[in-house]
mmJSON file of the N, C-alpha and C atoms, coordinates in Angstrom:
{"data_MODEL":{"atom_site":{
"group_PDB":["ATOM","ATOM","ATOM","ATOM","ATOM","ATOM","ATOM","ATOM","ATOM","ATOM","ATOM","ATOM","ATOM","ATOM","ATOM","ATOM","ATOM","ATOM","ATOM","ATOM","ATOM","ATOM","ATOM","ATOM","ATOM","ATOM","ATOM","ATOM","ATOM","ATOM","ATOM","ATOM","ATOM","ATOM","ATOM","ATOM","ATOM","ATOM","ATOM","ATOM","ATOM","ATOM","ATOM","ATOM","ATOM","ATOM","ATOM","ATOM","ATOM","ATOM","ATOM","ATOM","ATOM","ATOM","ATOM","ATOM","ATOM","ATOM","ATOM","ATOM","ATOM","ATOM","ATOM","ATOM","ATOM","ATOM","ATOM","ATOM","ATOM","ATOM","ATOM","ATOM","ATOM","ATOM","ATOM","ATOM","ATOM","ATOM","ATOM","ATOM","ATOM","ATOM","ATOM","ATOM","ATOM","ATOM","ATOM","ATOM","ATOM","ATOM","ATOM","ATOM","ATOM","ATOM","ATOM","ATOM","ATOM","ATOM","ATOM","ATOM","ATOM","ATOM","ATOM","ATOM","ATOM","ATOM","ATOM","ATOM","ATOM","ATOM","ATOM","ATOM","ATOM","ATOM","ATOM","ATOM","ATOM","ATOM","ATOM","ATOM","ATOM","ATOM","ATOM","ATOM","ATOM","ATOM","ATOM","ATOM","ATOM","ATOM","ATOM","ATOM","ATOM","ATOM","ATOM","ATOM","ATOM","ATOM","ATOM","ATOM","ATOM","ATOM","ATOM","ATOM","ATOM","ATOM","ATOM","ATOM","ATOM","ATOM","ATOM","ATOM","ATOM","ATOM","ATOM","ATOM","ATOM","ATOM","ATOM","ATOM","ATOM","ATOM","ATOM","ATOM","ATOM","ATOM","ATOM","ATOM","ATOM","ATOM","ATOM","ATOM","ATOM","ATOM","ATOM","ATOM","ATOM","ATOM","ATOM","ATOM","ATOM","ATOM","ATOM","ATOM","ATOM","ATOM","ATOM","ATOM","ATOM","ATOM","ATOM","ATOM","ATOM","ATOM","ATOM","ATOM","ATOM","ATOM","ATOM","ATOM","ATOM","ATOM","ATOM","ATOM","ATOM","ATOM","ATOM","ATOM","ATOM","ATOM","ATOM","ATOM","ATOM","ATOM","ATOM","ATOM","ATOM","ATOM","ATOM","ATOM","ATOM","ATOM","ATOM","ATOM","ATOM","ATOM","ATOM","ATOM","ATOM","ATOM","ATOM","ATOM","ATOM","ATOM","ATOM","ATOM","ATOM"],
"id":[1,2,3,4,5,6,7,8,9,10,11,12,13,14,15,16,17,18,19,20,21,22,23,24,25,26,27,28,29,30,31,32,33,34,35,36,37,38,39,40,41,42,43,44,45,46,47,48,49,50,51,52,53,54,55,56,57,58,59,60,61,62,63,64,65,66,67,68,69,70,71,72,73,74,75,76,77,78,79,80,81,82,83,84,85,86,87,88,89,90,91,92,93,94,95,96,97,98,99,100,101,102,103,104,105,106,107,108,109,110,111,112,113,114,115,116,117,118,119,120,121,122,123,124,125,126,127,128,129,130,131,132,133,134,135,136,137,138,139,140,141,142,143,144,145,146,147,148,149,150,151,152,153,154,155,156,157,158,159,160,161,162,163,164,165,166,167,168,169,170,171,172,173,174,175,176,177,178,179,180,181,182,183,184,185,186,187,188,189,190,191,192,193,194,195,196,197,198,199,200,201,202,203,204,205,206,207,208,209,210,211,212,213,214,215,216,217,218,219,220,221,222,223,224,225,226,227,228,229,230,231,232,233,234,235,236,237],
"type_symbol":["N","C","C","N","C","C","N","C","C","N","C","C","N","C","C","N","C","C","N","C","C","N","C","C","N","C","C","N","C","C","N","C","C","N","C","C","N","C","C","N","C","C","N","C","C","N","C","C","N","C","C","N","C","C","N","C","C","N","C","C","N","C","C","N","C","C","N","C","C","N","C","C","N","C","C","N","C","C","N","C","C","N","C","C","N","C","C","N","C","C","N","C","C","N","C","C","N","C","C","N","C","C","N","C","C","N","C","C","N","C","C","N","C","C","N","C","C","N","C","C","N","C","C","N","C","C","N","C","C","N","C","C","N","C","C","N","C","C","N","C","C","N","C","C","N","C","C","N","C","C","N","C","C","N","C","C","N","C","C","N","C","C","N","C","C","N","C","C","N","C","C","N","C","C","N","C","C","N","C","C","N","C","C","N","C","C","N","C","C","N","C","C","N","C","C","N","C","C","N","C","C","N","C","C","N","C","C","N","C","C","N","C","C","N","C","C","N","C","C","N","C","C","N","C","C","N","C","C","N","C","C","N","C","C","N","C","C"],
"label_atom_id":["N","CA","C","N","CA","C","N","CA","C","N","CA","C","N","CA","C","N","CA","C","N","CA","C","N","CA","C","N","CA","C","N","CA","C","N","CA","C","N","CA","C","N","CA","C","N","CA","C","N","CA","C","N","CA","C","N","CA","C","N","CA","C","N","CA","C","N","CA","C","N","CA","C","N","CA","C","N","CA","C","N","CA","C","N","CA","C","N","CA","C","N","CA","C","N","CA","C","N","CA","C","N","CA","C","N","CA","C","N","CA","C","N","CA","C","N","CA","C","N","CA","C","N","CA","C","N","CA","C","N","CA","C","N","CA","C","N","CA","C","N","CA","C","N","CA","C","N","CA","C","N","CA","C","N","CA","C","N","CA","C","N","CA","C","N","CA","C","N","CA","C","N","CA","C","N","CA","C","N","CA","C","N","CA","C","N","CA","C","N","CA","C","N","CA","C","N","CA","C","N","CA","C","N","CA","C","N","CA","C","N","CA","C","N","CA","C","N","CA","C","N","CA","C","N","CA","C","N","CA","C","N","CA","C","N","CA","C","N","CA","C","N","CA","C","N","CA","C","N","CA","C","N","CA","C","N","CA","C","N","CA","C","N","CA","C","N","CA","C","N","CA","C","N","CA","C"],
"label_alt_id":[null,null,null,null,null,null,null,null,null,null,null,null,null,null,null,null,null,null,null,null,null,null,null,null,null,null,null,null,null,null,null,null,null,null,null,null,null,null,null,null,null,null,null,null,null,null,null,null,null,null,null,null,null,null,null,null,null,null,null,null,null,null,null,null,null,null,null,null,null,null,null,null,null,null,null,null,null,null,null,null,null,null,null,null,null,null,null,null,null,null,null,null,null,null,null,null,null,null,null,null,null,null,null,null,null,null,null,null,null,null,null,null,null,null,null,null,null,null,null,null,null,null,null,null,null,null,null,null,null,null,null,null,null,null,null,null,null,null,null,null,null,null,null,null,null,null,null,null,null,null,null,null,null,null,null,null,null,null,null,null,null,null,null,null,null,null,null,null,null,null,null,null,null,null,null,null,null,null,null,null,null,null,null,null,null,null,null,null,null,null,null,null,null,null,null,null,null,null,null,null,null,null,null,null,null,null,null,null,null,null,null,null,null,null,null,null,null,null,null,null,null,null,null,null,null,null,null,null,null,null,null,null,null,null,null,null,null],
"label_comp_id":["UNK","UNK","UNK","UNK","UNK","UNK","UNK","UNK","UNK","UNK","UNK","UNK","UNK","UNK","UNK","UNK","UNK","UNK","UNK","UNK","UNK","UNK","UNK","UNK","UNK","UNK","UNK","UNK","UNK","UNK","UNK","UNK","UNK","UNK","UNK","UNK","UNK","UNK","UNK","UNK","UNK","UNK","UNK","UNK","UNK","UNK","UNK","UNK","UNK","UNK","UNK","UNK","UNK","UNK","UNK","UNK","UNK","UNK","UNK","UNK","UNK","UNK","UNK","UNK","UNK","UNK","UNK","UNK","UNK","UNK","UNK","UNK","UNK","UNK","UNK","UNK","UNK","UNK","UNK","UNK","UNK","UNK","UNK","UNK","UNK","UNK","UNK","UNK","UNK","UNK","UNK","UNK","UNK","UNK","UNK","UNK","UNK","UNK","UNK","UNK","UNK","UNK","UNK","UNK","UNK","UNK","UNK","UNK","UNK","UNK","UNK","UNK","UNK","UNK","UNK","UNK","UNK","UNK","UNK","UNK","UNK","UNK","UNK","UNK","UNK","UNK","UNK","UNK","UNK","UNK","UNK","UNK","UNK","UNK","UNK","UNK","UNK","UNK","UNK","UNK","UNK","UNK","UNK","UNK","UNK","UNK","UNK","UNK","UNK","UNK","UNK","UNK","UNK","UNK","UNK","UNK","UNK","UNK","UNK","UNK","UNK","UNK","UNK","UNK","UNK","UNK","UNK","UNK","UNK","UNK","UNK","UNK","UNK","UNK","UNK","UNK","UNK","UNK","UNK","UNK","UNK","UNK","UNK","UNK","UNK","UNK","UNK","UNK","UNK","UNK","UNK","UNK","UNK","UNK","UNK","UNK","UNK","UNK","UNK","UNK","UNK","UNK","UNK","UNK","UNK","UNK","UNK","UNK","UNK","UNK","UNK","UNK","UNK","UNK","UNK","UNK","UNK","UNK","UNK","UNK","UNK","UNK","UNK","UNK","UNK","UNK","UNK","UNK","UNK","UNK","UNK","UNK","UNK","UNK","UNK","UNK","UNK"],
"label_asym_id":["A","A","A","A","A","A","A","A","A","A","A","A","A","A","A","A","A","A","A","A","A","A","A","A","A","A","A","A","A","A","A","A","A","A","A","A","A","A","A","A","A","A","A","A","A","A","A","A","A","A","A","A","A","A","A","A","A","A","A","A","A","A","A","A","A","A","A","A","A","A","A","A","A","A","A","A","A","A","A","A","A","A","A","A","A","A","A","A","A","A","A","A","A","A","A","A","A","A","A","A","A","A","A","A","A","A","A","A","A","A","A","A","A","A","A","A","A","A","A","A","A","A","A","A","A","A","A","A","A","A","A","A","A","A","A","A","A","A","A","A","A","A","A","A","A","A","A","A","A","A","A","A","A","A","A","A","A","A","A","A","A","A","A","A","A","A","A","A","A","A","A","A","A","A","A","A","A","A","A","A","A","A","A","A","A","A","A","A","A","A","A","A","A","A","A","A","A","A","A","A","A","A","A","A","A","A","A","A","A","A","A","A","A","A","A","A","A","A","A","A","A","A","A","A","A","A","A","A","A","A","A","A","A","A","A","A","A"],
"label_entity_id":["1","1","1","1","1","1","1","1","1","1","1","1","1","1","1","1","1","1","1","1","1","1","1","1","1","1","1","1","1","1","1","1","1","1","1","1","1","1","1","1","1","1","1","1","1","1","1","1","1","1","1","1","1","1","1","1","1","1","1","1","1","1","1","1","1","1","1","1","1","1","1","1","1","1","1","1","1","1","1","1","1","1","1","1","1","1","1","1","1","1","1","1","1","1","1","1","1","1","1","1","1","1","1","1","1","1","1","1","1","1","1","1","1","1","1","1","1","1","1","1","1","1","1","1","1","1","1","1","1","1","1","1","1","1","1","1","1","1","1","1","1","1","1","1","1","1","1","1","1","1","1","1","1","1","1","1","1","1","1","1","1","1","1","1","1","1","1","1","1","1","1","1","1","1","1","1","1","1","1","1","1","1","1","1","1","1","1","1","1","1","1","1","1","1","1","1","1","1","1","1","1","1","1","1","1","1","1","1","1","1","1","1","1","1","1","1","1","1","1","1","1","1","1","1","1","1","1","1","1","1","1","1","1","1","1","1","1"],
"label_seq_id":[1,1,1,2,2,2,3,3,3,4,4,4,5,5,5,6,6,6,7,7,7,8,8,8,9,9,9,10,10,10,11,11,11,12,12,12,13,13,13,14,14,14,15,15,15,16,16,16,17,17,17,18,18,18,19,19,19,20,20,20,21,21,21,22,22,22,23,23,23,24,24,24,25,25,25,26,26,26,27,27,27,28,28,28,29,29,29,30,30,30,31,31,31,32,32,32,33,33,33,34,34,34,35,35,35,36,36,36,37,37,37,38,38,38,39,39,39,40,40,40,41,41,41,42,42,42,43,43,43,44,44,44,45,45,45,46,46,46,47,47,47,48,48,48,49,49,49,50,50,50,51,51,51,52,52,52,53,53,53,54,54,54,55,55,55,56,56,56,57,57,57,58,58,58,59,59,59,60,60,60,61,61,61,62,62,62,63,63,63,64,64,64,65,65,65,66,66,66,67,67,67,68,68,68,69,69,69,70,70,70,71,71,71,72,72,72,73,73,73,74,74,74,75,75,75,76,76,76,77,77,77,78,78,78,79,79,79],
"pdbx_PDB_ins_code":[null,null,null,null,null,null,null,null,null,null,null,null,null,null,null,null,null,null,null,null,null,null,null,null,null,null,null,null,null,null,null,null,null,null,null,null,null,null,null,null,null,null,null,null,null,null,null,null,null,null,null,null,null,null,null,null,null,null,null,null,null,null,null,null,null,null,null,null,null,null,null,null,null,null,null,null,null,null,null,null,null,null,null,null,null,null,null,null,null,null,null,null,null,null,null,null,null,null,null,null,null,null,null,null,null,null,null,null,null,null,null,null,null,null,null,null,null,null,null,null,null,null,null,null,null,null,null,null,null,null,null,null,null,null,null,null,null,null,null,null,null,null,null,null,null,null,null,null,null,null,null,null,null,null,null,null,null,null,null,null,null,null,null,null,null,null,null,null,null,null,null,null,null,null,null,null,null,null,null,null,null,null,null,null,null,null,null,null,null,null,null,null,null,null,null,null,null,null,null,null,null,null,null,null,null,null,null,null,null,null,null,null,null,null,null,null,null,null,null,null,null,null,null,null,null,null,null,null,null,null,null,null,null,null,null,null,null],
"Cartn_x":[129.682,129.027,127.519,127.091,125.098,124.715,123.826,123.235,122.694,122.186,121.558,123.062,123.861,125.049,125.549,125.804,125.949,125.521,123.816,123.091,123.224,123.383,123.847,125.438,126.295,127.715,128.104,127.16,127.495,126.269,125.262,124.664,123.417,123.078,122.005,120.511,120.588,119.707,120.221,119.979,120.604,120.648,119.862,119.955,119.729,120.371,120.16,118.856,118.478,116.909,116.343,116.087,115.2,115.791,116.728,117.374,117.101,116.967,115.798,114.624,113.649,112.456,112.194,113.325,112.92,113.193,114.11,114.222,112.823,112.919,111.292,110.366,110.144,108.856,108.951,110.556,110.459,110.644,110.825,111.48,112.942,113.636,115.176,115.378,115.777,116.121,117.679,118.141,119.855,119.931,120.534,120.546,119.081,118.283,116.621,115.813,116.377,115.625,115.259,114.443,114.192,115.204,115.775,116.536,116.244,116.686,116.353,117.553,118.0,118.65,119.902,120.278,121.048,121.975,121.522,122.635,123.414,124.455,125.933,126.159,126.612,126.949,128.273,128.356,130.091,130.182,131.434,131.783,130.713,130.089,129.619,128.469,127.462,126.1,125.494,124.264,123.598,122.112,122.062,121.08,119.789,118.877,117.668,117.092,116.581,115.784,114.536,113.379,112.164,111.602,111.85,111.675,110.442,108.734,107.765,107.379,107.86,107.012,108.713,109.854,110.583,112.126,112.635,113.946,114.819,115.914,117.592,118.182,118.719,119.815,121.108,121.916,122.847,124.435,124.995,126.147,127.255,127.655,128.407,130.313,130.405,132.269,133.137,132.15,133.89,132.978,133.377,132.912,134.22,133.509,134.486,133.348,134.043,133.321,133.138,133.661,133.322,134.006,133.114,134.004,133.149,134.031,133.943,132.677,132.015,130.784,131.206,132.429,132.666,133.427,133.498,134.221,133.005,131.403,131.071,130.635,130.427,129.801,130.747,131.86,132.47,132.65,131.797,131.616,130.434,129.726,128.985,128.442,127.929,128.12,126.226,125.798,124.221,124.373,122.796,122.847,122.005],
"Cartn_y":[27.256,28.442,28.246,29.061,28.782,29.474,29.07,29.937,31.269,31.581,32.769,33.466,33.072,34.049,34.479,33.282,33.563,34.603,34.548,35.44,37.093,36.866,38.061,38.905,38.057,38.649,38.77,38.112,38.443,39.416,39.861,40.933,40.953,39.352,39.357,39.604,39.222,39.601,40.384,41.794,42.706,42.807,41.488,40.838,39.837,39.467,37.797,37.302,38.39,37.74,37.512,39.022,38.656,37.413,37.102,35.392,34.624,34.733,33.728,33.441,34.722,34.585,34.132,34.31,33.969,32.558,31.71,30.371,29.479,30.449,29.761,29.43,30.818,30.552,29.708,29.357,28.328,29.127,30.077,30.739,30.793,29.667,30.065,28.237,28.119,26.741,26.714,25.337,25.083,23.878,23.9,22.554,21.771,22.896,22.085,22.204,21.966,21.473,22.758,22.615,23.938,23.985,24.694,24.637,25.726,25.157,25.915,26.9,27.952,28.763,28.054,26.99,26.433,25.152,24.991,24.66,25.107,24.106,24.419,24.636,25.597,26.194,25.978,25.114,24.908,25.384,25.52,26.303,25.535,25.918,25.264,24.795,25.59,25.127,26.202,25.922,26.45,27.282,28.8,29.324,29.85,29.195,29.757,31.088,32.096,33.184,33.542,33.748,34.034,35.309,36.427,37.97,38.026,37.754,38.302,37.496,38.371,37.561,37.232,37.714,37.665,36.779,35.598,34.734,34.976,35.082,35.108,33.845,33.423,32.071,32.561,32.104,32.175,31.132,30.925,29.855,30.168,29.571,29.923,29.55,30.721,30.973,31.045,31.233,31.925,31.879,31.418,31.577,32.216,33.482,34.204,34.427,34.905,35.61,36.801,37.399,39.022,39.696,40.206,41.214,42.343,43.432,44.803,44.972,46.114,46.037,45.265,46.221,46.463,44.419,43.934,42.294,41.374,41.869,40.946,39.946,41.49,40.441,39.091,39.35,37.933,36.692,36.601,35.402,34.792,35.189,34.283,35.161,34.212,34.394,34.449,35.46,35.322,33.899,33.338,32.371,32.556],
"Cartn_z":[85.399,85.911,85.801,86.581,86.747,85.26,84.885,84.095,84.584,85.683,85.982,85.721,86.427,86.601,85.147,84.154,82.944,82.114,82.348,82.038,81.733,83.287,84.076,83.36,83.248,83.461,81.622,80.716,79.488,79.078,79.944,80.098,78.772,78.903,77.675,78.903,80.253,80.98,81.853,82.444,82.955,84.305,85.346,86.784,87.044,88.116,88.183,88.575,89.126,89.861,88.305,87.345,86.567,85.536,85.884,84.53,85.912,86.721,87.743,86.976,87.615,86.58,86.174,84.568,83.723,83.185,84.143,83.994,84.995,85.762,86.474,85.635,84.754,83.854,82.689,82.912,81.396,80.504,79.947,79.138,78.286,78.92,79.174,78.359,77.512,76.988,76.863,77.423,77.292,76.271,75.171,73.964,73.903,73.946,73.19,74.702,76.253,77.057,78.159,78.564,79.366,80.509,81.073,82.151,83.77,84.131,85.489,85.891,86.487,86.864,87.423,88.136,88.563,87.697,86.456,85.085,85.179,85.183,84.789,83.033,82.613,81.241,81.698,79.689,79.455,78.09,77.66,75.761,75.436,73.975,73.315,73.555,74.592,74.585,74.073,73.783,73.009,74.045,73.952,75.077,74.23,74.296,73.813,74.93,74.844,75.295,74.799,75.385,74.932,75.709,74.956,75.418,74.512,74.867,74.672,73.305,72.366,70.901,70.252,70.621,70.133,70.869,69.637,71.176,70.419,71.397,70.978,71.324,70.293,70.405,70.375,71.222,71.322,71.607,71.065,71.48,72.559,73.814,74.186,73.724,74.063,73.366,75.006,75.717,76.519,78.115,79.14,80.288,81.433,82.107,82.767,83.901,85.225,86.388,86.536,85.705,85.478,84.531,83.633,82.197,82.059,81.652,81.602,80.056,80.304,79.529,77.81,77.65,75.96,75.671,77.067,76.409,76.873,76.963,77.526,75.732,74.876,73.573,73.401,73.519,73.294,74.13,74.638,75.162,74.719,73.596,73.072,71.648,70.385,69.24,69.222,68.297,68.069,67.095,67.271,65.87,65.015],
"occupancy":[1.0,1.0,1.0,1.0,1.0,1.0,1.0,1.0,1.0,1.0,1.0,1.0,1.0,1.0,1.0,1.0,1.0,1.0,1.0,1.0,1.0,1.0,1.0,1.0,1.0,1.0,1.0,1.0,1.0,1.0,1.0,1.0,1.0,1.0,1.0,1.0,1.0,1.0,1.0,1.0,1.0,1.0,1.0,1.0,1.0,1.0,1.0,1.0,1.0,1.0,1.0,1.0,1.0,1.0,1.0,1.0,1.0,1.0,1.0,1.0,1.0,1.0,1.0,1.0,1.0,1.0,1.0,1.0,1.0,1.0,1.0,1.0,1.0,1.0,1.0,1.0,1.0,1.0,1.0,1.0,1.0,1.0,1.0,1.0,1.0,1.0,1.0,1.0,1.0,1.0,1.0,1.0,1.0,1.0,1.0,1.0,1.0,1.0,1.0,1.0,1.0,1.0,1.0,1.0,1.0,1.0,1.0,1.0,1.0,1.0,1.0,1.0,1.0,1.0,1.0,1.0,1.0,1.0,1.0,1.0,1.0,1.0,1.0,1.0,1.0,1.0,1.0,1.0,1.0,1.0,1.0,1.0,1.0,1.0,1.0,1.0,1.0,1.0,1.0,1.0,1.0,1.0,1.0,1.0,1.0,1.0,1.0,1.0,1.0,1.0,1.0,1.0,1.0,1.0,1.0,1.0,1.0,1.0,1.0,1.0,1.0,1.0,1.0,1.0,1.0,1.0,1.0,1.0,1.0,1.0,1.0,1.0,1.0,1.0,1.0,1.0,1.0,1.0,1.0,1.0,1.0,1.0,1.0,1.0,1.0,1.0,1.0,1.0,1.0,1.0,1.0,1.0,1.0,1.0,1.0,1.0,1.0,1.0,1.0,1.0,1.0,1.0,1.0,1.0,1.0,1.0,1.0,1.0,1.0,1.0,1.0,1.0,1.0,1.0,1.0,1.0,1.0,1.0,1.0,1.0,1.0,1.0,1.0,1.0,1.0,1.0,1.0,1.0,1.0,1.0,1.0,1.0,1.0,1.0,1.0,1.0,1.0],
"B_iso_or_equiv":[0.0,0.0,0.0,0.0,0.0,0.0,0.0,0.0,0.0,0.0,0.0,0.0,0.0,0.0,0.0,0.0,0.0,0.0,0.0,0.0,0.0,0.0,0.0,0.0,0.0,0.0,0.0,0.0,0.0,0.0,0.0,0.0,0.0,0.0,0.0,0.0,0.0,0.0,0.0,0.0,0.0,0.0,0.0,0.0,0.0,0.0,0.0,0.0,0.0,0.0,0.0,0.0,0.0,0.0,0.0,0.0,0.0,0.0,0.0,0.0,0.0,0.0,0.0,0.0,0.0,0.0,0.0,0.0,0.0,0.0,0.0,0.0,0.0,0.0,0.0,0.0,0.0,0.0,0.0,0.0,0.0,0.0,0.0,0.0,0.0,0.0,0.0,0.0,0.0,0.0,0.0,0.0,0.0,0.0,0.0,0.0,0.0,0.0,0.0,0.0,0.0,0.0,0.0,0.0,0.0,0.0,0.0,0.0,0.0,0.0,0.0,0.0,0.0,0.0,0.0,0.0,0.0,0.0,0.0,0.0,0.0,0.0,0.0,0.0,0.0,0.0,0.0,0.0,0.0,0.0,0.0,0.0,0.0,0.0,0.0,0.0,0.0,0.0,0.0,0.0,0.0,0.0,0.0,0.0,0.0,0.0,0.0,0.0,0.0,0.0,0.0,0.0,0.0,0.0,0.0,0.0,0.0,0.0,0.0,0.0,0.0,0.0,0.0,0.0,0.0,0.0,0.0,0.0,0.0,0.0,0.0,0.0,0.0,0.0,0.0,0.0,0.0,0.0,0.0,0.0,0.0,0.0,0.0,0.0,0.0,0.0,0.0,0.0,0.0,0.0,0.0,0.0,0.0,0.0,0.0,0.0,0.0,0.0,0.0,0.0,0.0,0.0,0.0,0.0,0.0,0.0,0.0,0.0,0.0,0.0,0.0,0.0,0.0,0.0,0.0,0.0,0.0,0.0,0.0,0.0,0.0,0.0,0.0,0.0,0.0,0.0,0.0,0.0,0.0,0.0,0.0,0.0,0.0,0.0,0.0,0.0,0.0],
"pdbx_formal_charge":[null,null,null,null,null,null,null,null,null,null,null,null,null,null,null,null,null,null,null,null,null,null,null,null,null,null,null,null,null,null,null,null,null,null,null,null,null,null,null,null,null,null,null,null,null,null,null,null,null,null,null,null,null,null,null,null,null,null,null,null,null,null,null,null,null,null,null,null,null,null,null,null,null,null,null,null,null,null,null,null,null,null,null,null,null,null,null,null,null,null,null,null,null,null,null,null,null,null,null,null,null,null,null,null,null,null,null,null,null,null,null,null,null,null,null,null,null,null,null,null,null,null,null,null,null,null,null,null,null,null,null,null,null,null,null,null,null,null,null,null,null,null,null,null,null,null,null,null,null,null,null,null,null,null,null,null,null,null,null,null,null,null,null,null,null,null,null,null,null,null,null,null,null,null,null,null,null,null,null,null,null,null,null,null,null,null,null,null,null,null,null,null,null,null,null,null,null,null,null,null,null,null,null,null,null,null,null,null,null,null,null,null,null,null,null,null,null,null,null,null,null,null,null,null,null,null,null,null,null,null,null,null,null,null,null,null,null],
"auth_seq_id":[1,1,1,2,2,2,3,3,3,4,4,4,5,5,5,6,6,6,7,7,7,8,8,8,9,9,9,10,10,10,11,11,11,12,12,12,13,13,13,14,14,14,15,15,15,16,16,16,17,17,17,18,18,18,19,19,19,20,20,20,21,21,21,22,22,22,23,23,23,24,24,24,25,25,25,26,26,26,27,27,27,28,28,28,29,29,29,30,30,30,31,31,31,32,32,32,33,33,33,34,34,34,35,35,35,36,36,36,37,37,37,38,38,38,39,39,39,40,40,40,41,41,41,42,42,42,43,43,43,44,44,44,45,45,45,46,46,46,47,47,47,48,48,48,49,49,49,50,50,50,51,51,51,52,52,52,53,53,53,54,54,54,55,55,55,56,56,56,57,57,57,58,58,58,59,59,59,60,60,60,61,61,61,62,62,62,63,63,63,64,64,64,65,65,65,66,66,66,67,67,67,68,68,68,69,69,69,70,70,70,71,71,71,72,72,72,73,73,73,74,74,74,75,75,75,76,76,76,77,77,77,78,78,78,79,79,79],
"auth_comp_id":["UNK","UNK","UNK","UNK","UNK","UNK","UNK","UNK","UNK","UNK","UNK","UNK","UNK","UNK","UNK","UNK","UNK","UNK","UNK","UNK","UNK","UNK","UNK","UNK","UNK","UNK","UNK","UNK","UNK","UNK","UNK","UNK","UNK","UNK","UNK","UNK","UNK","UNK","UNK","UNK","UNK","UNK","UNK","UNK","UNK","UNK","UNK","UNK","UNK","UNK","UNK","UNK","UNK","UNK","UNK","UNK","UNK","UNK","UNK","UNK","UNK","UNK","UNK","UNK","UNK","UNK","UNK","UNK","UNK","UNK","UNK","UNK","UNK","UNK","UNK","UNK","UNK","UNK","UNK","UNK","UNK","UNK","UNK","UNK","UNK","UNK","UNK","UNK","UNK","UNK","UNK","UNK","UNK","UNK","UNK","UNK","UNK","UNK","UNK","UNK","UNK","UNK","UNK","UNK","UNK","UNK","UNK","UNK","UNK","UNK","UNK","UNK","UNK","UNK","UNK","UNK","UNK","UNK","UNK","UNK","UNK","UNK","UNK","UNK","UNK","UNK","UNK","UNK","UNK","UNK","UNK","UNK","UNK","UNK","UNK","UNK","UNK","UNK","UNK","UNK","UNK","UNK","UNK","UNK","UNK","UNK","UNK","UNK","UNK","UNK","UNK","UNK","UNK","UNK","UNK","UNK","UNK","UNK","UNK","UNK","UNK","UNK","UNK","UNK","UNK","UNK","UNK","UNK","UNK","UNK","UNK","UNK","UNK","UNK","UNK","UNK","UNK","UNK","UNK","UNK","UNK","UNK","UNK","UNK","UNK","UNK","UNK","UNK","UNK","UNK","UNK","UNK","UNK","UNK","UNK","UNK","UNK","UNK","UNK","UNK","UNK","UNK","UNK","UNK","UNK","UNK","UNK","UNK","UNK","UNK","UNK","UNK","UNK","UNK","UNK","UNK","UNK","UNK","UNK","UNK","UNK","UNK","UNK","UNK","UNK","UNK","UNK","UNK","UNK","UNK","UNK","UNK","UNK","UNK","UNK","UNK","UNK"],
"auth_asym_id":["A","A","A","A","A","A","A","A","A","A","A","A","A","A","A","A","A","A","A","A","A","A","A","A","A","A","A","A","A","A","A","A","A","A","A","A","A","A","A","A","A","A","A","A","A","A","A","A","A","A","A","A","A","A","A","A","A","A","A","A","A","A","A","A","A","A","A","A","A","A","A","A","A","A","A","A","A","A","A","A","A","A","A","A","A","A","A","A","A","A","A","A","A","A","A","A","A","A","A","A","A","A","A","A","A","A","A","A","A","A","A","A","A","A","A","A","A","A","A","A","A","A","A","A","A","A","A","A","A","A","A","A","A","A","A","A","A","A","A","A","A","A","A","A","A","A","A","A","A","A","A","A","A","A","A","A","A","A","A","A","A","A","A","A","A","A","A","A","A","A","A","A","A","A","A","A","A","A","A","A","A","A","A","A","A","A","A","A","A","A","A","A","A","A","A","A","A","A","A","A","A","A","A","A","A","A","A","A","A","A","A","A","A","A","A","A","A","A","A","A","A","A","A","A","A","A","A","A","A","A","A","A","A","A","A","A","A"],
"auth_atom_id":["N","CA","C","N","CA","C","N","CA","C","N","CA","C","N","CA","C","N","CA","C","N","CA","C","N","CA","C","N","CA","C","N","CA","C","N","CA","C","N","CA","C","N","CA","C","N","CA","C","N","CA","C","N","CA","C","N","CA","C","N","CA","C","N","CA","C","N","CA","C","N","CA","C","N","CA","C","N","CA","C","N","CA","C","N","CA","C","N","CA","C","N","CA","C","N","CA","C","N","CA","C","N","CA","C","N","CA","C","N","CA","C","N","CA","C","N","CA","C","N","CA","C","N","CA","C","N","CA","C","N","CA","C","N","CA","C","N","CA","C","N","CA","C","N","CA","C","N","CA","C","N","CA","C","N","CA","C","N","CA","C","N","CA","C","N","CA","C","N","CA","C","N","CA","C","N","CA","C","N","CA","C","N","CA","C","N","CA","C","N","CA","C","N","CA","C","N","CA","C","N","CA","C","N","CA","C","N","CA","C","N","CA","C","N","CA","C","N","CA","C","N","CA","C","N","CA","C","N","CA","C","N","CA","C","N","CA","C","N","CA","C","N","CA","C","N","CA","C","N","CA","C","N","CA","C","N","CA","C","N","CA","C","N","CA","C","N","CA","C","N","CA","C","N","CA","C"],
"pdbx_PDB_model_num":[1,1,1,1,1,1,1,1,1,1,1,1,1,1,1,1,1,1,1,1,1,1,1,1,1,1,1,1,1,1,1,1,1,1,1,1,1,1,1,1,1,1,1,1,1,1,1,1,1,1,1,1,1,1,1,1,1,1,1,1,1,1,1,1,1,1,1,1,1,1,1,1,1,1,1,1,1,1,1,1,1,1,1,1,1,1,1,1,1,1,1,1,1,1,1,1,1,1,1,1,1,1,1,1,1,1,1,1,1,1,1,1,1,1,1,1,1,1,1,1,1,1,1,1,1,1,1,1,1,1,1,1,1,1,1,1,1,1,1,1,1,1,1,1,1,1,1,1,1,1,1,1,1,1,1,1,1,1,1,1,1,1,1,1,1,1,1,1,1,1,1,1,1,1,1,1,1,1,1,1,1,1,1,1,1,1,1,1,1,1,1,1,1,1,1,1,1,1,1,1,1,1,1,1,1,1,1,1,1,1,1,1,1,1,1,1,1,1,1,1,1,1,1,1,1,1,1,1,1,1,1,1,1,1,1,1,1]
}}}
């Protein structure tokens, strides 16, 4: 799956344009390296985020094409 979409559907960025964005600006790291919106995410990678002064790491657990608000936390674990 893309990362934008990823983004998007486990709802740590709340549209795809803006997890566009925000992989444009380099913001968006996949296992250490900056990535671009069009990465393929598999179990077990690792998503850096940089929201302002503050980033969320996150591991991925679970890749789906669409989950309901309350199952999206589980598809990936804070670190």
């Amino acid at each position: 799956m893309r990362l934008d979409k990823f983004l998007k559907v486990s709802r740590l960025i709340k549209r795809r344009t803006v997890a566009n964005e925000a992989c444009d600006a380099g913001r968006v790291l996949v296992n250490g390296n900056v990535a671009k919106a069009s990465v393929k995410i598999k179990v077990g990678d690792i998503i850096e985020i940089q929201f302002g002064t503050r980033t969320v790491k996150v591991r991925v657990l679970d890749i789906q094409n669409t989950t309901k608000k309350e199952a999206a936390k589980e598809l990936f674990e804070y670190l």
